[in-house]
C-alpha positions as CSV (number, residue, x, y, z in Angstrom):
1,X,0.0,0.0,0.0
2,X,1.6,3.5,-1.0
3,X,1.7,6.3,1.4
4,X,2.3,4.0,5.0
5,X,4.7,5.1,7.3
6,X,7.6,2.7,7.5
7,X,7.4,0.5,10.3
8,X,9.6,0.8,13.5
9,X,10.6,-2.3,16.4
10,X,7.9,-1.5,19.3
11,X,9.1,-2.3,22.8
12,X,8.0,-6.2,22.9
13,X,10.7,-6.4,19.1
14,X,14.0,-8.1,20.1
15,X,15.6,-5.9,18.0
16,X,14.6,-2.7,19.7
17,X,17.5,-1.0,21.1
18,X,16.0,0.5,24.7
19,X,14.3,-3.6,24.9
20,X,17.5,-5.1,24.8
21,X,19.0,-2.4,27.2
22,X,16.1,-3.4,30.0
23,X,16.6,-7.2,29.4
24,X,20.3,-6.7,29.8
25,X,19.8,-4.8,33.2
26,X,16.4,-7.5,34.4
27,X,18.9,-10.1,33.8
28,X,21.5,-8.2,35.7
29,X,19.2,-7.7,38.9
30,X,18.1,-11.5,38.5
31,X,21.4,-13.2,39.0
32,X,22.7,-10.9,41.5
33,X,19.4,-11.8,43.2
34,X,20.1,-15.5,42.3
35,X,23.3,-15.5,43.2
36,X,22.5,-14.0,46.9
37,X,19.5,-16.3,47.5
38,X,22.5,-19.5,46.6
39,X,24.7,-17.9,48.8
40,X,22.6,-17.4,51.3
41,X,21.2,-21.3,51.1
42,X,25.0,-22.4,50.7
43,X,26.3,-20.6,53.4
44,X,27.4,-23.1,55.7
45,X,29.6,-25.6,52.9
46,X,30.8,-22.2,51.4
47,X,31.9,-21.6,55.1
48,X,33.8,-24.9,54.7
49,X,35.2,-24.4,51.4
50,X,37.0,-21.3,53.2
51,X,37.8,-23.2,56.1
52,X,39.6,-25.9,53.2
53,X,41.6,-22.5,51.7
54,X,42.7,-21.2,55.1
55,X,43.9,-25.2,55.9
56,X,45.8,-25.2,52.5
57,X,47.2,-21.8,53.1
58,X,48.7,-23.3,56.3
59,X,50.0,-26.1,55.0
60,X,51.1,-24.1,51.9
61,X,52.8,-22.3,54.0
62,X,55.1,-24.3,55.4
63,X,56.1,-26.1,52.3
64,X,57.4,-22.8,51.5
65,X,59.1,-22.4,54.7
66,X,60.5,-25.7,54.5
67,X,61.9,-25.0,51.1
68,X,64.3,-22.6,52.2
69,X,66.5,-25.2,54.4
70,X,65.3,-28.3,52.6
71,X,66.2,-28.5,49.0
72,X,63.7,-31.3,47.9
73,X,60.4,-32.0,46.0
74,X,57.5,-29.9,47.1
75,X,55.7,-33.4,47.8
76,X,58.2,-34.6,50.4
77,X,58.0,-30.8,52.0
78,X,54.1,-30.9,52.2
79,X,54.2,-35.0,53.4
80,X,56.6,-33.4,56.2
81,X,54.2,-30.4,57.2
82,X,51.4,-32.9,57.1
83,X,53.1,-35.4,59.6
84,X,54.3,-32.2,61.9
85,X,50.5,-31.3,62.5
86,X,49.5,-35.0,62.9
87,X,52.4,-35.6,65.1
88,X,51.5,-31.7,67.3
89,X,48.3,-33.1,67.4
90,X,48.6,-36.5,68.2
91,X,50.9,-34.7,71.2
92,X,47.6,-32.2,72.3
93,X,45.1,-35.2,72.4
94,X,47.3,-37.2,74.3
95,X,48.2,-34.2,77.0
96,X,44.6,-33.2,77.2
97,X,43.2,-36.4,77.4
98,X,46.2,-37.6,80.3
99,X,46.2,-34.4,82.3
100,X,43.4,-32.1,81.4
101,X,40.2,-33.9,80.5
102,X,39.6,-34.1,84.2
103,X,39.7,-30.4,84.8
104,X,37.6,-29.2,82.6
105,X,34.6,-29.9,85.0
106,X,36.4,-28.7,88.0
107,X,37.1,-25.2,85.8
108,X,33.1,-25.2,85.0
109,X,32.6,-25.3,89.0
110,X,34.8,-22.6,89.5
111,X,33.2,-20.2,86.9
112,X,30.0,-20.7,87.9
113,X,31.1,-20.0,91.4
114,X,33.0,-17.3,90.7
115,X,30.6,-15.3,88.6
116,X,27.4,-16.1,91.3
117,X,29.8,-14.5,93.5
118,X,29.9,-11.3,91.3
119,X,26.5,-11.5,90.7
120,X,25.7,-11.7,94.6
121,X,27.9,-8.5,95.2
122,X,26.2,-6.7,92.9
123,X,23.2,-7.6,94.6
124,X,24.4,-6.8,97.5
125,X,24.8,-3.0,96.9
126,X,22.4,-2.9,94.4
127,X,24.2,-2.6,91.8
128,X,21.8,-5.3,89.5
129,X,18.8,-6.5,90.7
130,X,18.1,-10.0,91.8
131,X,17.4,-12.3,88.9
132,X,19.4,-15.3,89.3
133,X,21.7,-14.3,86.1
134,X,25.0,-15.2,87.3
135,X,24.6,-19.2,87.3
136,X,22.3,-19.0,84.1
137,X,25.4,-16.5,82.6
138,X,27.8,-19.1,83.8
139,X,26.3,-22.4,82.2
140,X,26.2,-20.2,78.8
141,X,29.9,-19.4,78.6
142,X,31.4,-22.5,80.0
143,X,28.0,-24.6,77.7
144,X,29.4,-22.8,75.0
145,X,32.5,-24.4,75.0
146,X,30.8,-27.5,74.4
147,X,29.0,-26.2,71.6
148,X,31.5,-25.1,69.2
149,X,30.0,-26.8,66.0
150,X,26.3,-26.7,66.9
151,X,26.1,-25.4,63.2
152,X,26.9,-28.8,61.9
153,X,24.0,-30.6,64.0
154,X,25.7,-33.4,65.5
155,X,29.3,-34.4,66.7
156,X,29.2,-36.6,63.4
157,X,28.3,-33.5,61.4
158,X,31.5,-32.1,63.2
159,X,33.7,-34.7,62.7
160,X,32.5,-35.1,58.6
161,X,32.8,-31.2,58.1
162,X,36.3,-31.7,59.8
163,X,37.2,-34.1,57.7
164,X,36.0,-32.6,54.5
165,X,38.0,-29.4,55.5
166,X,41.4,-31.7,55.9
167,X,40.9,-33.8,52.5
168,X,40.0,-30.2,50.8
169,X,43.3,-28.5,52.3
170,X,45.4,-31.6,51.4
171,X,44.0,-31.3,47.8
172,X,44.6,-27.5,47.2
173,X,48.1,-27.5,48.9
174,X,49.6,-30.1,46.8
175,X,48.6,-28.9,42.9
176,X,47.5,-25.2,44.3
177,X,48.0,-23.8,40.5
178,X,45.9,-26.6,39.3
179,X,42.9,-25.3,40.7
180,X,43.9,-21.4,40.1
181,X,44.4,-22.4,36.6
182,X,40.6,-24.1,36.4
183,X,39.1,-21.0,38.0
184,X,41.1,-18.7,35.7
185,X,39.8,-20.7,32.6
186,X,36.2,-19.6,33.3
187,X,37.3,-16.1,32.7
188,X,37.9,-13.6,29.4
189,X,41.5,-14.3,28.3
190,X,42.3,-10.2,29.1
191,X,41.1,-10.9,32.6
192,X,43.3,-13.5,33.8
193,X,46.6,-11.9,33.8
194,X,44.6,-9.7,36.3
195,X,42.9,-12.7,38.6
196,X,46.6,-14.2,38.8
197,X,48.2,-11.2,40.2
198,X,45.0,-10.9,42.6
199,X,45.2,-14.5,43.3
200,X,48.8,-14.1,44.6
201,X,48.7,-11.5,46.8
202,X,45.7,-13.5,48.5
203,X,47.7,-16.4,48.6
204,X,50.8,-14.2,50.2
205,X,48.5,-12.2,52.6
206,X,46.9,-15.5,54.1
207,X,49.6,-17.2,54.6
208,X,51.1,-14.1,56.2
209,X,48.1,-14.0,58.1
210,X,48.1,-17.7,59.7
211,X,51.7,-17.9,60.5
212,X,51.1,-14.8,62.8
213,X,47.8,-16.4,64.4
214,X,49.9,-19.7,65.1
215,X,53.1,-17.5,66.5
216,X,50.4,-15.4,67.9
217,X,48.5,-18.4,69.6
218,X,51.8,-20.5,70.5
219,X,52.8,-17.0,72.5
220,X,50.0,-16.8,74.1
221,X,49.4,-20.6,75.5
222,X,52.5,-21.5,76.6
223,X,53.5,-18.3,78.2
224,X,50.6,-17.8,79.8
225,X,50.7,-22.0,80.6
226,X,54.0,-21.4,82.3
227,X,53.9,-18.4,83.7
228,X,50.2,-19.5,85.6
229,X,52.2,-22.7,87.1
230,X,55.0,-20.2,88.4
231,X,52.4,-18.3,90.0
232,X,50.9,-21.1,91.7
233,X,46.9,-20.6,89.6
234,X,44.9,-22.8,89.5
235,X,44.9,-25.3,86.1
236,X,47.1,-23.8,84.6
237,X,47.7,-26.4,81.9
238,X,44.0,-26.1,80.7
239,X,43.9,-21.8,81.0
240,X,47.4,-22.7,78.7
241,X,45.4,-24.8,76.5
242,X,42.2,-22.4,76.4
243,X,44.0,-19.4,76.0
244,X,46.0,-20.7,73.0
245,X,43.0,-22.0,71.4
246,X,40.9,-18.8,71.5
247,X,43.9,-17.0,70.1
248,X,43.2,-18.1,67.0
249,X,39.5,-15.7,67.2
250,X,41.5,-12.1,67.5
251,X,40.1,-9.6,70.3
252,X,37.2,-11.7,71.3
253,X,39.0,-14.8,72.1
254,X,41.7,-12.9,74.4
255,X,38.8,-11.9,76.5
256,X,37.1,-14.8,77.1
257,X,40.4,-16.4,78.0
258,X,41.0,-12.9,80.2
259,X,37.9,-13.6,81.8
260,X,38.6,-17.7,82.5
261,X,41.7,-16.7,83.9
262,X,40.7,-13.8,86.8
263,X,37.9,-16.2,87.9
264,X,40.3,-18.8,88.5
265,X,42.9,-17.0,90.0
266,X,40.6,-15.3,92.3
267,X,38.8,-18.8,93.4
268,X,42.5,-19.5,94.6
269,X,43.1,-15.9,97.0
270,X,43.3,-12.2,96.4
271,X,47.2,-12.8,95.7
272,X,46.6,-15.1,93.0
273,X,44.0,-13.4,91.3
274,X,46.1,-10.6,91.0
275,X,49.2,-12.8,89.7
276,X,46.5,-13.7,86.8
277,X,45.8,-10.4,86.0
278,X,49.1,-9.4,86.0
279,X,50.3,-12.1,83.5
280,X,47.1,-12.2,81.8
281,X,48.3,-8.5,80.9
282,X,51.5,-9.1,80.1
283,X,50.9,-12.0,77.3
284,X,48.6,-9.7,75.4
285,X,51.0,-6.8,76.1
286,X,53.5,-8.7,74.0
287,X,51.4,-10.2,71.6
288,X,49.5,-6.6,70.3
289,X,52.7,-4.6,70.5
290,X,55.1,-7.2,68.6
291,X,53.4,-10.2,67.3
292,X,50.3,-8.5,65.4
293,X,52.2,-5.3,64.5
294,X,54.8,-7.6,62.9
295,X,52.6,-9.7,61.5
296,X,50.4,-6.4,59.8
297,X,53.5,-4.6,58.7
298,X,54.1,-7.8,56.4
299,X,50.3,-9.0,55.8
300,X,47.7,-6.9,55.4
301,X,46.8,-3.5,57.4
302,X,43.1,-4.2,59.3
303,X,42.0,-2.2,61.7
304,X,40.8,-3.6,65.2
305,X,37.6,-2.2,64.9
306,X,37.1,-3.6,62.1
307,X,38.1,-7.4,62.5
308,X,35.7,-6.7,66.3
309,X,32.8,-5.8,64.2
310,X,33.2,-8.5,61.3
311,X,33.6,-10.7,64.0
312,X,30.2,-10.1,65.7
313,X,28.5,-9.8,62.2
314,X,30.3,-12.8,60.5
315,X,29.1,-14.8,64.5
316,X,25.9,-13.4,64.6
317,X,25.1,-14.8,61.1
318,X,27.5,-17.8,61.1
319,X,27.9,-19.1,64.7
320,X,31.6,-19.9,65.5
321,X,32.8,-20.9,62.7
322,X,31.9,-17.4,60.7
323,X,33.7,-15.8,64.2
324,X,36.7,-18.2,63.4
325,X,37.0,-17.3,59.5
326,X,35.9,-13.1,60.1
327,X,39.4,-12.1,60.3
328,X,40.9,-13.9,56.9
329,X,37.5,-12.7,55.3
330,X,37.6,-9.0,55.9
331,X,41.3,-9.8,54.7
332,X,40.6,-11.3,51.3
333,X,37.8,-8.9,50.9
334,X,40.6,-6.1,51.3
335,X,43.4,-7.3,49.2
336,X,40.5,-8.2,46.4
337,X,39.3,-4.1,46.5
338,X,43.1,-3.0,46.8
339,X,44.3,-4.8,43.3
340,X,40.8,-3.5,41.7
341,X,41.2,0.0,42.8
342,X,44.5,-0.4,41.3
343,X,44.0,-1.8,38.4
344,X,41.3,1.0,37.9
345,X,43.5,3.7,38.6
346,X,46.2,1.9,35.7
347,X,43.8,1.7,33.6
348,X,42.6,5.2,34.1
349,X,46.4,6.6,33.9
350,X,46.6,4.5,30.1
């Protein structure tokens, strides 16, 4: 017919311009959405998967270390790191199961005491009001020992999410570039020189970042282990123990441990509780003035704040284990924004 008006795409035409623009964008939105509602349903084996990473990055570690006094295979450096952990251990199991095991009740007696005691003195000059909180206070910190993989369901979930963790870090430790080398591949080719270099800093920064937690955590157990027995505290071995163990959660673990420490010392005299202040002090006097500045100068800079309030988010939402894996999070996180902002700034520069 002469005299029509050419026809143009409408909005529901595939080949319309502003269409294409707001199905690229829907799409967009969708998988972002997508992809929180997976993590979100995921969150506990991604939880483990990270766990696996900061495992290997141990163990990567020292196969590294090793390497500059042994000159042999990477296998036989990482077979030797693996039987060093199974042989420490093997040696913790035994010493808590021989010496310790049987305090752990007589420590729960003591805290309970303890902190009814508190309770009753504040009571007493009506400083709280009388509610019965202290031995309901007590049972949750001293429960919550107990209670450290209640995430998992069961002590067989525990031990199977252990396990998994262990068989994950042996795998990533031995043929690391393997796996970097399958991520990479589902990337643009111009991208990967950029994930690699991103990749290794991560790799350098976390490993930085465990070998200060274990210095950091070997510091604080056995100093504080042996310098409670000089001071004549109570079970000592096991405040040793516990302290080194919460050392591995930054801020939040050195005061529960503070905490277990004063209440024991104190169940024993005035003098003693004042000995376990005194030392409790001193271990994290030397640990945040030259372990964790040393270990930041050569890691990655995070401020306390910072690690405190990932730490109460990432437990909130995660239980302990989120608590546990806050720090080396925030850290990767970090390091990740660091190489884009610089890559940006290159590119801006070009």
């Amino acid at each position: 017919m002469t005299g029509r008006v050419p026809e143009k795409p409408g909005p529901s035409d595939s080949r319309s311009a502003a269409t294409v623009q707001e199905f690229h964008k829907a799409a967009v939105w969708l998988g972002l959405a997508a992809a929180l509602a997976l993590v979100v349903l995921l969150i506990q084996p991604l939880l483990l998967v990270f766990a696996a990473l900061v495992f290997a990055s141990m163990l990567d570690g020292g196969t590294r270390l090793l390497g500059r006094v042994l000159p042999i295979a990477r296998g036989w450096r990482l077979l030797i790191t693996c039987l060093a952990v199974v042989a420490f251990l093997a040696w913790t199991f035994y010493f808590a199961g021989s010496q310790i095991t049987g305090q752990f009740e007589a420590l729960r007696l003591v805290v309970e005491t303890q902190i009814t005691r508190v309770f009753d003195w504040a009571h007493a000059h009506g400083l709280l009001t009388k509610s019965g909180g202290g031995e309901a206070i007590a049972n949750d910190l001293m429960g919550s020992m107990g209670r450290l993989t209640s995430f998992v369901g069961s002590a067989l979930g525990a031990v199977s999410s252990t396990a998994m963790i262990i068989v994950l870090g042996l795998f990533i430790a031995a043929e690391p570039r393997l796996y970097e080398r399958g991520f990479a591949w589902l990337l643009p080719i111009e991208r990967r020189a950029d994930f690699y270099a991103t990749s290794e800093r991560m790799g350098y920064t976390m490993r930085r970042l465990m070998f200060g937690r274990l210095i950091g955590m070997a510091v604080e157990g056995f100093g504080t282990g042996i310098a409670l027995t000089l001071a004549g505290v109570p079970m000592a071995a096991l405040l040793g123990l516990l302290t080194g163990l919460l050392a591995f959660l930054p801020n939040i673990g050195s005061i529960v441990s503070g905490v277990l420490i004063i209440l024991v010392g104190f169940s024993a005299g005035f003098e003693t509780g004042m000995w376990g202040i005194i030392i409790y002090a001193s271990v994290q006097v030397i640990d945040g003035n030259i372990i964790v500045p040393w270990v930041a100068r050569r890691s990655v800079d995070l401020a306390p704040a910072l690690i405190l309030g990932a730490q109460l988010l990432f437990g909130t939402l995660f239980g302990i284990v989120g608590l546990a894996l806050a720090d080396p999070i925030v850290a990767m996180i970090k390091v990740f924004l660091e190489e884009r902002s610089k890559r940006a700034h290159a590119e801006e520069e070009t």
